[in-house]
C-alpha positions as CSV (number, residue, x, y, z in Angstrom):
1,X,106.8,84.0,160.2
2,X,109.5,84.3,157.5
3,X,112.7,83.7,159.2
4,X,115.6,83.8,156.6
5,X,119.2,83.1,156.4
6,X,120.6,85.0,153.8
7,X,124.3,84.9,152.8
8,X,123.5,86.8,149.1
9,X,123.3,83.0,147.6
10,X,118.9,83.2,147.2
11,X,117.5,80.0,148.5
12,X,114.2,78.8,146.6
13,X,112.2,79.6,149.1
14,X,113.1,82.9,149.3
15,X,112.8,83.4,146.1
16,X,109.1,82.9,146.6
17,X,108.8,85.4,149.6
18,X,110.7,87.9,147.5
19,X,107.6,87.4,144.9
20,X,104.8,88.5,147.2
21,X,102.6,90.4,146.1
22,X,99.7,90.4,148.7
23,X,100.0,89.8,152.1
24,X,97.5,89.6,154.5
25,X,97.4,88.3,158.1
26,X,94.4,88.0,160.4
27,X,93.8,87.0,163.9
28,X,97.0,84.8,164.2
29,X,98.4,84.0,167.5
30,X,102.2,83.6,168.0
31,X,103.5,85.4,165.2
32,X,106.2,87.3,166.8
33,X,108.0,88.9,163.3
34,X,107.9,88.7,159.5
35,X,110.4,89.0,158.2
36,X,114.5,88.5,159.3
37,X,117.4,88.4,157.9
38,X,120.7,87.4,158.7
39,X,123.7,87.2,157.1
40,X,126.0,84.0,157.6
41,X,129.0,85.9,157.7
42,X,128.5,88.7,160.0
43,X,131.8,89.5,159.8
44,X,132.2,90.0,155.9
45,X,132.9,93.4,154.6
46,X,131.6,92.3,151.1
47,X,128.8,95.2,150.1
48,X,125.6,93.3,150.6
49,X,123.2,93.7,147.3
50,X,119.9,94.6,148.4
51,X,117.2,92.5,148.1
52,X,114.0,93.8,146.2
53,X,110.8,92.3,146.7
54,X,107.3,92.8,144.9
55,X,105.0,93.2,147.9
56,X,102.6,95.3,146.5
57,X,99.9,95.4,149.8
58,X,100.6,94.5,153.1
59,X,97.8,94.4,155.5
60,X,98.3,92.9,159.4
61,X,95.2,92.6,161.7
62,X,95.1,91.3,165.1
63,X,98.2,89.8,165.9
64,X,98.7,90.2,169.3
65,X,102.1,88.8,169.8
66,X,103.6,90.7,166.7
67,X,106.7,92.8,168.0
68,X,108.6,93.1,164.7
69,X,107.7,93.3,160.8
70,X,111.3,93.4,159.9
71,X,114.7,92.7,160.8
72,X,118.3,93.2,159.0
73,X,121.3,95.0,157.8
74,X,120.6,98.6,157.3
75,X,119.9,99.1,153.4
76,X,119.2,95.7,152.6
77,X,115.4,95.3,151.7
78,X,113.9,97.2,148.9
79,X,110.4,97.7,148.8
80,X,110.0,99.4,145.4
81,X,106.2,98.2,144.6
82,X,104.7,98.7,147.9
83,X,101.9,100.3,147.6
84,X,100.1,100.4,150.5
85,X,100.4,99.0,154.1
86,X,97.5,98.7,156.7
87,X,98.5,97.5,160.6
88,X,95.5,97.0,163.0
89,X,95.5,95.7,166.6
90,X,99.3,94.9,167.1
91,X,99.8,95.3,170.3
92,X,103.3,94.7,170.9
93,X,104.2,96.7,167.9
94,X,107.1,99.7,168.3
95,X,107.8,100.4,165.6
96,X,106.3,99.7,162.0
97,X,109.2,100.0,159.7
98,X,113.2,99.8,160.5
99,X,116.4,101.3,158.9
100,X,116.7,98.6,156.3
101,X,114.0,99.9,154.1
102,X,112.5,103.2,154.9
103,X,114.5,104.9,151.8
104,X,112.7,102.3,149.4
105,X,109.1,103.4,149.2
106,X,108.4,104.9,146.1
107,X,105.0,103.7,145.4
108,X,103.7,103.6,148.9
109,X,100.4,106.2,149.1
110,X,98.5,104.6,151.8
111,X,99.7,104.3,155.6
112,X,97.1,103.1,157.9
113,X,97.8,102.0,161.3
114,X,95.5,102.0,164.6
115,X,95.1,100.3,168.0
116,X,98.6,99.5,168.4
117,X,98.9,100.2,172.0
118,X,102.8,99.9,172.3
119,X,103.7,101.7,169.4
120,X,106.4,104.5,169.9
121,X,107.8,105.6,166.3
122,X,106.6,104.7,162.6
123,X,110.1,104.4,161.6
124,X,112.9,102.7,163.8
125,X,115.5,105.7,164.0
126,X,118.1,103.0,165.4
127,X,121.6,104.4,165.4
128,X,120.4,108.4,165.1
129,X,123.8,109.0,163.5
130,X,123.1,106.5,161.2
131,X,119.7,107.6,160.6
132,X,120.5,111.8,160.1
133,X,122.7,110.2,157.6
134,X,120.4,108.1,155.3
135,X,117.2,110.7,155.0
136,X,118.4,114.5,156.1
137,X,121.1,114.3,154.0
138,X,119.9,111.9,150.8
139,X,118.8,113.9,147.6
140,X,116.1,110.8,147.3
141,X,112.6,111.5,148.1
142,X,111.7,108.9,150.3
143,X,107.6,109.3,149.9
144,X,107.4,110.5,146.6
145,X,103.6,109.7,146.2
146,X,102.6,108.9,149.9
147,X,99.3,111.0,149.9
148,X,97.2,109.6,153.0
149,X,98.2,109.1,156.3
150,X,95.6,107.3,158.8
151,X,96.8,106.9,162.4
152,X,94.3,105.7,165.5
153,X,94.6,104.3,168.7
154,X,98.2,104.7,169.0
155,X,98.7,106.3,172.6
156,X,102.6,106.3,172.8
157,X,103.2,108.0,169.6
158,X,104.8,111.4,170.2
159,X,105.6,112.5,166.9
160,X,105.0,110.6,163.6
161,X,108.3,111.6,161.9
162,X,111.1,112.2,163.3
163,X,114.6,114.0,161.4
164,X,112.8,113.9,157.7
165,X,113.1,117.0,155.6
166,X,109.7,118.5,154.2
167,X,110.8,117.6,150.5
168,X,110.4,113.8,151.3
169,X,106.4,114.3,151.5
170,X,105.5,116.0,148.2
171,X,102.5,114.6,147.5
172,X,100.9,114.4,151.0
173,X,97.4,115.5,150.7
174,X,95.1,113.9,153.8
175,X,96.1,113.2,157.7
176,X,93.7,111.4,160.0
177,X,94.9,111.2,163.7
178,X,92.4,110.0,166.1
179,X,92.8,108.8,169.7
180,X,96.4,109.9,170.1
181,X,96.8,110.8,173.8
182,X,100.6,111.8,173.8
183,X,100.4,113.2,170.2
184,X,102.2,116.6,170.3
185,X,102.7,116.8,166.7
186,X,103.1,115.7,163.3
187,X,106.6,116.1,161.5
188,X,109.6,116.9,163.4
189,X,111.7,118.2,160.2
190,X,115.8,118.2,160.9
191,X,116.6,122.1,160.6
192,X,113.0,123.4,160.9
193,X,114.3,127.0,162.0
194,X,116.9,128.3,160.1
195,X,118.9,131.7,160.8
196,X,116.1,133.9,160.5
197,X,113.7,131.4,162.1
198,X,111.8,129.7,158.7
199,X,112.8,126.9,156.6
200,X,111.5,126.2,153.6
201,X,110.3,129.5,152.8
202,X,109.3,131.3,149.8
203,X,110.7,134.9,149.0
204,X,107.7,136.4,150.9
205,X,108.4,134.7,153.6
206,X,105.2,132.1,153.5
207,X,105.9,128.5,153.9
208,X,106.3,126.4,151.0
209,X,106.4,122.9,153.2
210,X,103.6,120.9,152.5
211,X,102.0,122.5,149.5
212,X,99.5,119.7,148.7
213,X,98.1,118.9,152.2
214,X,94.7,120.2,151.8
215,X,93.1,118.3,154.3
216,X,93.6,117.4,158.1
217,X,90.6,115.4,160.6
218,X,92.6,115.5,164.2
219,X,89.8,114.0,167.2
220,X,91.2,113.5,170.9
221,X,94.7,114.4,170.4
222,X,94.9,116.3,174.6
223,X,98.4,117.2,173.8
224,X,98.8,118.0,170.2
225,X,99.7,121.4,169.7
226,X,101.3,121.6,165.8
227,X,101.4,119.9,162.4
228,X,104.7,121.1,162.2
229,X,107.2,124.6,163.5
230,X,105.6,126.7,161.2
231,X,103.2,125.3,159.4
232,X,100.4,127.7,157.5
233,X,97.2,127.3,156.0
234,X,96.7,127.1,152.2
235,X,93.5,129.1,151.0
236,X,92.1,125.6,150.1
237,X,92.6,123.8,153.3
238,X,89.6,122.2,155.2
239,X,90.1,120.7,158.6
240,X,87.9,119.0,161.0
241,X,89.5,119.3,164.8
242,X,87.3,117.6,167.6
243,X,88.7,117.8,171.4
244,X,92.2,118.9,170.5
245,X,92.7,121.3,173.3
246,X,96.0,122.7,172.4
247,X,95.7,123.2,168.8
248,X,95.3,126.8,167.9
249,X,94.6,127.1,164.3
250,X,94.1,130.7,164.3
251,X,98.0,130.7,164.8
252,X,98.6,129.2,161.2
253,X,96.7,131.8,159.3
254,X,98.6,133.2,156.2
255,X,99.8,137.4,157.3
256,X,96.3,139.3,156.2
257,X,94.2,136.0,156.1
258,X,91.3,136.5,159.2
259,X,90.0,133.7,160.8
260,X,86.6,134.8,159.6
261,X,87.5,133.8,156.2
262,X,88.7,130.5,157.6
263,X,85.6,129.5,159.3
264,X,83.7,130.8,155.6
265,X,85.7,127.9,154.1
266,X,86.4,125.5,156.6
267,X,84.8,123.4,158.9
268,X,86.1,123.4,162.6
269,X,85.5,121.6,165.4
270,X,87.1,122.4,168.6
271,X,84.3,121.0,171.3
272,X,83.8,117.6,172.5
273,X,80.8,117.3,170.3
274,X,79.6,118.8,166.8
């Protein structure tokens, strides 16, 4: 829909993209991206400036021909404002964000997405050099205040992040997966096991990764088996888990914490009906 070409001189019009604050598509055939940019001189070594732009709320439902929300040079679009971004019924979808402006989400606390049948990763890994590069081993939290993570209907998905550290989600409080049929798990943290097997561990030896998820609803995931390598329980967690045959939650349990005192505060599902 917005197809730019931007050689770092802002046309007017772009100007007025970059100003968005709310943008919401529904039911709109032949949309096949959003946003793209291009630079005039691909061959320049000039440091491209970022662009920043206001969107505060993004929200994309039904569009059936949709295969890209954006498009560019790696590190070029900065989404410091967004807020919150909802993607329904895009079938054609891979991947929701790319590269370009993963590291720039500092507001964002809602991600919502459901009944994209295609999709295969949240965030477009590209060049997994590249990629190791920008998130492993940046000292920038990348989802400083993302606290609620919706995800339905999404039956390619294998894994929601890939190569993220733990630190990057320190405010995540809520997961709802639903409907996830290749779902295995969660996070895939870079370095999950260190030398003596835990990363990101206390002196104890409980895990620290985490701290503030307190609440998880997981329905028809067949093949999910773990939130992440390691992952344990807080005292205040509460979980509802419907049909998720190869989720053990008894395995998570704090040392000394018995699953009888898990069910006392918990509510658990693990049949087909409740």
């Amino acid at each position: 829909m917005f197809h730019q070409l931007n050689d770092q001189t802002i046309a007017p019009e772009l100007k007025v993209v970059l100003k968005l604050k709310y943008l919401n598509l529904n039911d709109i055939v032949g949309v096949k991206g959003l946003f793209k940019f291009q630079i005039s001189e691909p061959g320049s070594i000039r440091e491209l400036v970022p662009l920043n732009m206001g969107l505060v709320d993004l929200t994309l439902f039904d569009l059936p021909e949709l295969k890209f929300i954006w498009k560019g040079p790696t590190n070029f679009l900065s989404l410091q404002m967004l807020d919150m971004i909802y993607v329904n019924g895009c079938p054609k979808l891979k991947t929701i964000f790319s590269p370009t402006i993963v590291r720039s989400l500092p507001m964002l606390k809602t991600l919502r997405i459901s009944n994209c049948e295609e999709l295969e990763h949240i965030f477009d890994s590209g060049d997994s050099e590249e990629f190791k590069c920008l998130y492993t081993c940046s000292q920038q939290v990348c989802f400083p205040n993302l606290e609620w993570i919706e995800v339905e209907n999404c039956n390619k998905l294998k894994c929601l992040f890939y190569n993220f550290v733990a630190g990057h989600f320190p405010s995540l409080a809520d997961l709802d997966i639903a409907d996830c049929s290749q779902l295995e798990k969660i996070f895939a943290f870079e370095h999950e096991a260190g030398d003596d097997g835990q990363e990101g561990t206390a002196k104890d030896g409980e895990q620290v990764l985490l701290r503030n998820l307190t609440h998880i609803n997981f329905t028809s995931l067949p093949n999910f088996k773990e939130i992440h390598h390691g992952f344990k329980l807080t005292n205040n967690f509460e979980q509802t888990i419907t049909d998720c045959p190869k989720y053990a939650p008894s395995l998570y349990l704090y040392p000394g914490k018995t699953l009888m005192s898990f069910f006392q505060a918990q509510f658990l599902c693990l049949g087909s009906h409740c």
